[in-house]
N, C-alpha and C positions, 0 to 999 in steps of 0.2 A: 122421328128425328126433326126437330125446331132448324132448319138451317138458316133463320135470319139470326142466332148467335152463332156464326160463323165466326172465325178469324183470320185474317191476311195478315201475312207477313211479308210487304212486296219488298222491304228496305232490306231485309235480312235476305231474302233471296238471292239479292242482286248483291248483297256484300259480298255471302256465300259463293257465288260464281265469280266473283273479281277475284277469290283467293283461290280460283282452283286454276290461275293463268299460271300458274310456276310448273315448271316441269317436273321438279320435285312432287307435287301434287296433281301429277297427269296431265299437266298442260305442254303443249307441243309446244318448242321454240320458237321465236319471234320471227327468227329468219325464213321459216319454212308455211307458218302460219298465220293465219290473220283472225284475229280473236273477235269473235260473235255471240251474243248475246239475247234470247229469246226471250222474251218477259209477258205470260199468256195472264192478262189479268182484266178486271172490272174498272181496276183504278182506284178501289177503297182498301184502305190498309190504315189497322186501327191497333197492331201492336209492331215494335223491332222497332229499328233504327228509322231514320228519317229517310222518308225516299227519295227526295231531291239530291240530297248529300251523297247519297247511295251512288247514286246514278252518273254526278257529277265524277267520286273516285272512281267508278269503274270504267267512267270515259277514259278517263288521265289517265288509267290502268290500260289506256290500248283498245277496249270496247267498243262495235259500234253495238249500239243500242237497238233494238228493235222488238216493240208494243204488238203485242197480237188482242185482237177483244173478238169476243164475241158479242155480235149487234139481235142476233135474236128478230124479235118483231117490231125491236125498239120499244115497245109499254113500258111506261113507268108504272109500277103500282105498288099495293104493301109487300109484295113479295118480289119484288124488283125494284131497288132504288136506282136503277139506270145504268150509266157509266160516269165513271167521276174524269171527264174530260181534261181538267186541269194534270191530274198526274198522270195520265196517259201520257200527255205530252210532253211531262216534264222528262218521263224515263225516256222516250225516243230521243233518237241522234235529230230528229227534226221530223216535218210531217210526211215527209216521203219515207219515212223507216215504220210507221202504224199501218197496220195491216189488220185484216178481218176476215170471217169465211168466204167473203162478195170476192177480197181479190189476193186469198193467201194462194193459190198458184203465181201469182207474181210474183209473193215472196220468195216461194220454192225458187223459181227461177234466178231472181238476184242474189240469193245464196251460193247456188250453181253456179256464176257468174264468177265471187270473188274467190273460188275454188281452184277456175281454169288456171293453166299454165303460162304464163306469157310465154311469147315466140316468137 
């Protein structure tokens, strides 16, 4: 199996999940919930929709955004073109919503976070 003809689809993802906010399609109501958004990706997406655009409606859709990557050993080589930096950043709410194996217990935890109950 060749997986440098891979395919990402990170714009379709994230459409995909902006429509699944209606309760009609299993999404919990607005009042009760707070819509989140996990996007585990490299940052290369080379078929779907546009990722910027993506990300921008699924904010306005109530999402926060939040880039997971895997960093690996960090090498770049033929069998690793890296991380495409620019799109990472573009689908996150900002640079405190990317995350990586080094500090996804963080994540865990600000997840748990917007969970709790106010009191």
């Amino acid at each position: 199996c060749d997986t440098r003809q891979s395919v990402n689809f990170i714009g379709e993802g994230i459409r995909l999940g902006t429509e699944q906010k209606d309760e009609k399609h299993g999404g919990r109501p607005l009042n009760i919930a707070k819509k989140a958004m996990l996007v585990f990706t490299d940052g290369w997406s080379n078929k779907g929709p546009d990722v910027e655009e993506m990300s921008t409606h699924a904010k306005g859709a109530g999402f926060t955004l939040y880039t997971v990557v895997y960093e690996g050993d960090g090498r770049v080589d033929a069998d690793s073109p890296g991380l495409n930096l620019y799109t990472i950043e573009a689908v996150a709410n900002d640079q405190k919503h990317i995350y990586s194996e080094h500090n996804f217990t963080q994540l865990v935890q600000e997840l748990r976070k917007r969970n709790l109950p106010c009191i």
